[in-house]
C-alpha positions, 0 to 999 in steps of 0.5 A: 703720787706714791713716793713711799709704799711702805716703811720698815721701821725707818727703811722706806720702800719707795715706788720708784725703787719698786719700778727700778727692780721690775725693770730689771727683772722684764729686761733680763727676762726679756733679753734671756728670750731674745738671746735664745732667738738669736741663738746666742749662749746663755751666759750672755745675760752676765754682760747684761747684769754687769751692765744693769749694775754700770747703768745704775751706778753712772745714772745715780752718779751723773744726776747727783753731779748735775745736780750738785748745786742743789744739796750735799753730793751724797744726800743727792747720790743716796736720795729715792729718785734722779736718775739721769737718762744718758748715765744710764745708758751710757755706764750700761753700754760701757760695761755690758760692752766691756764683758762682750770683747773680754768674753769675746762675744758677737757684739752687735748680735748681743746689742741688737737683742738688747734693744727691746730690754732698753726700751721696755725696762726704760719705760718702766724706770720712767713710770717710777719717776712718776710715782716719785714726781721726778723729771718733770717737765714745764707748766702747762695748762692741758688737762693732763698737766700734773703738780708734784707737790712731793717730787723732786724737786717738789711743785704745786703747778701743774706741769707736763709728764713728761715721764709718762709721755717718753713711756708711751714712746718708748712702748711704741719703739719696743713694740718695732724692736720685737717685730723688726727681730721678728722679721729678721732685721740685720743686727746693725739695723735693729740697734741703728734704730734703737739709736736713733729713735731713743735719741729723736724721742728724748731729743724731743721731749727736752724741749719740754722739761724742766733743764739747764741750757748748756749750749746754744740753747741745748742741755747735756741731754739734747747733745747725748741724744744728738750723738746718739742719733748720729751713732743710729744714722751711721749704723743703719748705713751698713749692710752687714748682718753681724 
């Protein structure tokens, strides 16, 4: 773990915040190459920094309101990790969608080329929870099994990491998401995929993370990621390139 680079004066440079900056800058790099493949305008990529800016302000604000009971809200909201995944995602597509019909913008187009920036930026964020020891999963005993005994929240016992485990998934689902737009995959395809796939992957590694039941057995994120594959299936049923 390496939760603090470095400190100026009392200002710490933490590893996750290190990721978080990286991950924004691959994606918007990232989705200013795929703009360009789709021919779409350049001032696009405004709708994807509103949408960095939504995305990390909804996942900030979700993961200190689920987490409330544990501390002060602002301690909580200010902390150097929690992000929460389905925050994220959903403040992200709110307000990148928002400038899209303001702008009056080809949606599915734009998402569809959004989708390799969601999934490698998401890899990124998921390699700074690490760093921190942040949304881990359960104990376990695989010789992989890692303790956090300065993560949040801190643990001696070696538990699954799962941050690095939806990293890999999420790299192999980037690398489809290139080829599929490289193949020339229908917009509502692509994206349909993306759903569906980000979900499925999320969907299954909640079974081994440290969560809070909140319905027949589910957390909040196995029922974001149930929509999300629902949003996926209806997609892809589509036909039209647009």
């Amino acid at each position: 773990m390496f939760p603090v680079l470095f400190r100026i004066g009392s200002f710490e440079v933490t590893s996750f915040g290190a990721m978080l900056a990286i991950a924004s800058l691959v994606g918007l790099q990232l989705f200013a190459r795929e703009l360009r493949r789709s021919a779409l305008p350049p001032s696009t990529i405004d709708a994807a920094v509103y949408g960095l800016i939504g995305g990390i302000a909804g996942a900030k604000l979700i993961w200190s309101i689920e987490h409330a009971a544990t501390g002060p809200f602002f301690s909580l909201l200010f902390s150097r990790g929690g992000l929460s995944w389905y925050g994220g995602l959903a403040g992200g597509l709110l307000t990148g969608i928002s400038v899209l019909v303001l702008r009056r913008l080809p949606l599915m187009r734009v998402l569809a080329a959004a989708t390799p920036a969601f999934a490698f930026s998401h890899l990124l964020g998921r390699i700074g929870c690490f760093l921190v020891g942040d949304d881990y999963g359960i104990p376990s005993h695989l010789p992989w099994a890692v303790a956090f005994p300065q993560g949040l929240p801190p643990t001696t016992v070696p538990v699954h990491p799962t941050q690095l485990y939806e990293a890999i998934g999420l790299g192999i689902l980037g690398i489809l998401l290139l080829r599929w737009r490289r193949m020339g995959e229908p917009d509502r395809q692509v994206f349909g995929r993306y759903l569906l796939a980000a979900g499925a992957l999320r969907f299954a590694i909640e079974f081994i993370r440290v969560h809070q039941p909140v319905l027949l057995g589910l957390a909040v994120a196995h029922l974001f990621s149930l929509v999300m594959m629902a949003a996926g299936a209806v997609l892809m049923r589509g036909r039209s390139r647009s």
